[in-house]
N, C-alpha and C positions, 0 to 999 in steps of 0.2 A: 154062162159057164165059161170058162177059163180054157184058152187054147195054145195047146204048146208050141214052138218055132223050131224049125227046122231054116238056114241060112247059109247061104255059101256066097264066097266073097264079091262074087259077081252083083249080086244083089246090095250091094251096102253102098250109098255114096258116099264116095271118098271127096273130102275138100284137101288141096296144096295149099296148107299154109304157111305164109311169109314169114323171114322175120324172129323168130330164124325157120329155114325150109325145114319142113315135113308134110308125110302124107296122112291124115288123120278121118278117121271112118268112125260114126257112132254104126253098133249094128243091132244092140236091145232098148229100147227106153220106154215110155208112159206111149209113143207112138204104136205100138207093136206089142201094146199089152202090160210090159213090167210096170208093177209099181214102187218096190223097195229094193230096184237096182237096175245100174243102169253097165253094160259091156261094149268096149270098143276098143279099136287097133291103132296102130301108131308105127310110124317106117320112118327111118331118122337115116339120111343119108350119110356117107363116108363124112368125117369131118362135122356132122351137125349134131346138134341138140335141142330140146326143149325148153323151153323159158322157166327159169327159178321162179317157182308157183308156191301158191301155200293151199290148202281147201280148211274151210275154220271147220264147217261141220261133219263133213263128209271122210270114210274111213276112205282107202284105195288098195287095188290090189294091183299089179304089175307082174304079168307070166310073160317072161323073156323068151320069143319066138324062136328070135335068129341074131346072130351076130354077138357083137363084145362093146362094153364098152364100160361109161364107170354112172355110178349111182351116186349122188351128190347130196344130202342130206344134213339141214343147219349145220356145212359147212367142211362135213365130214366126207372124204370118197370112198367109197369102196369099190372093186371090180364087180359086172352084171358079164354075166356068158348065156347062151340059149339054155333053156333048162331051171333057170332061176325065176324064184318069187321072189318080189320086194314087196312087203307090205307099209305103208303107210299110213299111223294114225291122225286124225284129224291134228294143226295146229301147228306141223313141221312143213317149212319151207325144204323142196327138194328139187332135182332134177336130173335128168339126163344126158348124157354126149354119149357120143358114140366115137370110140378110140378108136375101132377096128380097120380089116380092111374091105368092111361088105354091109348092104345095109343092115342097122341095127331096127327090128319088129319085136313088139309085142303089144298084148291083150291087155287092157285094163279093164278094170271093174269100181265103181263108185257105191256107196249105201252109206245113206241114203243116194239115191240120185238128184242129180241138179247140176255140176258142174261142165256135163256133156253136152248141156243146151249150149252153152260160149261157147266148143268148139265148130255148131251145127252155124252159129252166125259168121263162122270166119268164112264161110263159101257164101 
């Protein structure tokens, strides 16, 4: 039988990844039950970003925690503020920086899951 999760941040290992620095937490995947999604967080210090990625199969979602900053998308920016969804369908290269003056957080979500394994290797 199927059991639901309940989680609080203290429980999720967080890996500091290099290169460029952030703090990155898976907290649902095939570990903990999910099968057809996977949830996790991301903290992008003053001045950093994420690496221009692309996922071929996978959709994503992105709920903007906290902070500002811009969403980068084959090439295009737009501003991201606390409060914002970015949705990304599979096949578009995108990314993130963080303009503001405070760390930039937020929740992502994958479905299928699979691209949250590569961040669980960077620890």
């Amino acid at each position: 039988m199927a059991k639901s999760l309940i989680m609080s941040k203290d429980q999720v290992k967080f890996v500091q990844a290099k290169n460029p620095d952030r703090l990155v937490g898976v907290w649902v995947d095939h570990t903990n039950g999910a099968q057809h999604i996977s949830v996790g967080s991301c903290e992008i210090p003053v001045g950093g970003e994420i690496p221009y990625h692309i996922h071929e199969k996978e959709e994503e979602v992105m709920y903007i925690t906290g902070g500002r900053g811009i969403a980068i998308t084959e090439g295009v920016e737009e501003e991201i503020k606390a409060g914002d969804l970015v949705f990304m369908p599979p096949g578009l290269r995108h990314q993130f920086k963080n303009t503001g003056d405070e760390v930039l957080t937020f929740m992502f979500f994958y479905g299928p899951p699979g691209p949250e394994q590569g961040i669980k290797k960077l620890g």
